[in-house]
N, C-alpha and C positions, 0 to 999 in steps of 0.2 A: 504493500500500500504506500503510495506517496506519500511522504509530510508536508504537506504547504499551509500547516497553520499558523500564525500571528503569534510574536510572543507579548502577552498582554500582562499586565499590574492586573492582581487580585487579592492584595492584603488585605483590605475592605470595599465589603459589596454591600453597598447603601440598598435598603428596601425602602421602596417607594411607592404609595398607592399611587397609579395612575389616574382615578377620579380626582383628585387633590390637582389644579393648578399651582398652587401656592408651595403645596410641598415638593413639587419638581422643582420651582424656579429653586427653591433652598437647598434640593438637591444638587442642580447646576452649579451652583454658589461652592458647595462645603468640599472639603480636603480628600473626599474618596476617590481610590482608587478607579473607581465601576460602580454604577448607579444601575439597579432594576427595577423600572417603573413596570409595576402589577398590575396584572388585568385578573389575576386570583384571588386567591383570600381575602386580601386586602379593600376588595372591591366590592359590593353587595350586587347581585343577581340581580338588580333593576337598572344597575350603574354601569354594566360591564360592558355592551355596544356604544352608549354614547363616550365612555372612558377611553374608548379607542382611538377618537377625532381627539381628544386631548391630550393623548400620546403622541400624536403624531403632530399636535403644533407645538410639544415641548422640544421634539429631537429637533425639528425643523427651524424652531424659533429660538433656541436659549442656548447660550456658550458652553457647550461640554468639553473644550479643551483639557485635555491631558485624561482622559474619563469614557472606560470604557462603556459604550450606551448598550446595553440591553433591556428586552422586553421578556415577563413572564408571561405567559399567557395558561388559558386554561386547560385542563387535562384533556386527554384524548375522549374519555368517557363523558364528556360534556358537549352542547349543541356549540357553544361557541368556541371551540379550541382552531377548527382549519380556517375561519373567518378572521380570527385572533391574527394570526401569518397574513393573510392577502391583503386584510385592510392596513394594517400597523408597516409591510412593508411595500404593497403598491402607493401609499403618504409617504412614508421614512426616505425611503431608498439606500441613497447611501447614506445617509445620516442614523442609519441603525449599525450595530458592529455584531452585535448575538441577538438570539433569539433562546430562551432556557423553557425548558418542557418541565412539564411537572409529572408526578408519580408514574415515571415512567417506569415500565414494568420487563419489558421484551424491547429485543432487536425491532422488531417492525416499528414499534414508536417509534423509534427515532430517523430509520429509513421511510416512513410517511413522510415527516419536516425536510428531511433530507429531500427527497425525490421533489416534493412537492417546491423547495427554495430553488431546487435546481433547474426546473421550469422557467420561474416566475423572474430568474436574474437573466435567463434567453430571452423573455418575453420585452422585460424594462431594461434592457440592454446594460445593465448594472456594470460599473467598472473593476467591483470587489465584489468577493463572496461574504455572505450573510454564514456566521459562526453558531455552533447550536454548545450549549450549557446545558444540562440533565440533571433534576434531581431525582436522587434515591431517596425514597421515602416511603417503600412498601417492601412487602418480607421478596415479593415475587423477586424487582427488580434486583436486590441486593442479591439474592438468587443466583441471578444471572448476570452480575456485574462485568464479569471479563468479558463473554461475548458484546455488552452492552458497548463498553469502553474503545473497543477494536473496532466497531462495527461500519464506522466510516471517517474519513478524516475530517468532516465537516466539524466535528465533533471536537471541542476542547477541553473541555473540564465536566467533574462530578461533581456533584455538591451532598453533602451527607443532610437530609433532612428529618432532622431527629423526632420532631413534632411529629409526623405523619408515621415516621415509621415507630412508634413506641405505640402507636392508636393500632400497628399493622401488624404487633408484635403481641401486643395486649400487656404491655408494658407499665405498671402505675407509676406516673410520674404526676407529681406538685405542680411544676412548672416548666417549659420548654429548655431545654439546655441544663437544667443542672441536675445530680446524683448524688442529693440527702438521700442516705437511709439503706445505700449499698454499700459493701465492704471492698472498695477499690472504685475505677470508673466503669462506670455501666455501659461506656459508648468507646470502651477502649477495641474490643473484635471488628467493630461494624467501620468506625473509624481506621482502623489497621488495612482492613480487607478494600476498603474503598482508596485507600492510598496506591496498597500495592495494584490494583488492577489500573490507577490511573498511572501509575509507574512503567508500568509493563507495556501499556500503549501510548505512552508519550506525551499523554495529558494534563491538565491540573487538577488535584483533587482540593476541595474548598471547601471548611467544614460551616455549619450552617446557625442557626441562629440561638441566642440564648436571650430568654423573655426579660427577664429581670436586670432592666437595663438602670432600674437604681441599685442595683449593686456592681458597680465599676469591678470591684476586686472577684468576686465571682466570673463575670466575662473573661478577665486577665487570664485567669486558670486558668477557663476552658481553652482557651486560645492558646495561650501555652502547652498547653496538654495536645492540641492539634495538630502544631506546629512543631512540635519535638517530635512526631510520627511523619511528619512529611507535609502536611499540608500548607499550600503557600496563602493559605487569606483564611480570614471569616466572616459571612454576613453580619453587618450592622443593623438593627431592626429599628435603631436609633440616634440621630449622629452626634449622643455622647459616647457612645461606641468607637467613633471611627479611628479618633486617635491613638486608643488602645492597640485598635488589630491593628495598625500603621506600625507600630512603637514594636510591638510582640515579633511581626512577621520582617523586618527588618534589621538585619545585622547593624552593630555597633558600631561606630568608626574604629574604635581600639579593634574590633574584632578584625572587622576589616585589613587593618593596617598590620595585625599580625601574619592573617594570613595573605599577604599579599606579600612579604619578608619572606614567610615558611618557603611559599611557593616558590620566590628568587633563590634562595639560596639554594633549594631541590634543583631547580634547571643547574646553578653551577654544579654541583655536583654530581647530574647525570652526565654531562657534559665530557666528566671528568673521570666517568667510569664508576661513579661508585652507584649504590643503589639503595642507599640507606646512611645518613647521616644524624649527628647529636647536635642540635641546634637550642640549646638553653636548658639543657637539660631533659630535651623531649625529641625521640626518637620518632622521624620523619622519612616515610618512605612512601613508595608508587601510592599504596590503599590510603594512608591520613591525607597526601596531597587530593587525589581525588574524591575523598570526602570534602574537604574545605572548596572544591574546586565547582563540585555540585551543590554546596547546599553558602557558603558565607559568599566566594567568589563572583557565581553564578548571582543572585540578589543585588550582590553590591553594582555589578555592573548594570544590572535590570532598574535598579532603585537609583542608579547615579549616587552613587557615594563612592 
């Protein structure tokens, strides 16, 4: 399979109702990474056709520089999920960059969007491809994560969505995102298993949202807790969230500056034949360099620092 997909900023993914004018312009405005203006949850069943003209004057009308713009829309098992794509992207065009599905279950989800985007950018002559974002949020998909992941390269990232999947699981939880009253983390398999299958196909995995956005120091963890498994961002469900997952998913300058030393002084010394040197006391060889090279390296250069 080809990779021609975009490398895109996902430390914080702004949720945004799309019925709200007000809260997209504030979206455009605030410090995220990627903004998702909702045509789902966020939307009530009587809001969710006229929501759609109002997505389409926010991409069209408001500064989203430096911000990746996508659109959720609604599931497949719903009347308005293939309307959701034709209208949001025959308005947008290029001024959309993804499009994220929700409880996706199977391969075919996502090859609907898939086949059906790949029409419609023939049809508007579009000069870019339209990016698909998936969430996991039922027992099937997580299921069938790998096949889901590989499935096409239209495809960039997972998003773990805990909410839906703990409802799919029969899960008792308090509140969306956090794990009172379990003996470790509750979302530590689901979160693991959704990294490595976005790993294994080239993707980003994005973990998803925690409700209790007055408590700053509970997001931090979770975010933490994401991000020490692989994942490069977290949904923000509110933008006192956003500087958190900015701060968590981005390497330190010190970090940075160390290993960007480790790394120089490894090339001289491959250079030089060796394959393994003591630089401070800390034994650097092919595997530490390629760790810092995938996970602080890789960022810092992504993040500009």
């Amino acid at each position: 399979m080809s990779n021609t997909r975009p490398v895109r900023r996902r430390r914080s993914q702004l949720s945004t109702p799309g019925s709200s004018e007000k809260m997209m312009q504030k979206a455009a405005q605030s410090a995220a990474d990627h903004v998702f203006l909702d045509l789902e949850d966020a939307v009530a069943p009587n809001q969710k056709v006229g929501a759609r003209k109002k997505i389409v004057e926010a991409l069209n009308g408001l500064d989203w520089t430096g911000k990746v713009r996508c659109v959720r829309i609604n599931d497949l098992s719903t009347q308005w999920a293939y309307e959701d794509i034709i209208e949001v992207v025959e308005g947008a065009r290029e001024n959309l960059d993804t499009i994220m599905m929700t409880k996706v279950q199977t391969v075919s989800d996502i090859m609907f969007a898939d086949k059906l985007l790949g029409m419609m950018e023939k049809k508007l002559g579009l000069k870019k491809r339209i990016g698909l974002e998936a969430l996991i949020e039922e027992v099937e998909g997580m299921q069938n994560i790998d096949e889901i992941a590989r499935c096409t390269d239209r495809l960039e990232c997972l998003v773990f969505g805990m909410g839906d999947f703990s409802a799919s699981m029969g899960v008792d939880i308090k509140s969306v995102g956090k794990t009172d009253g379990y003996p470790g983390d509750i979302w530590h398999h689901a979160r693991f298993r959704l990294v490595m299958a976005c790993r294994a196909a080239g993707i980003d995995p994005v973990d998803g949202p925690y409700a209790d956005f007055k408590n700053p120091e509970g997001y931090r963890e979770e975010a933490k807790r994401a991000m020490i498994l692989g994942c490069v961002g977290k949904w923000a469900i509110h933008p006192s969230q956003i500087d958190i997952a900015l701060d968590v998913y981005s390497p330190k300058k010190e970090e940075v500056e160390r290993a960007r030393a480790l790394a120089k002084a490894y090339e001289k010394a491959e250079a030089e034949g060796l394959g393994a040197i003591n630089v401070d006391g800390i034994m650097v060889d092919v595997a530490s360099i390629r760790i810092l090279r995938n996970t602080v390296l890789k960022k810092a250069d992504l993040y500009g620092i």
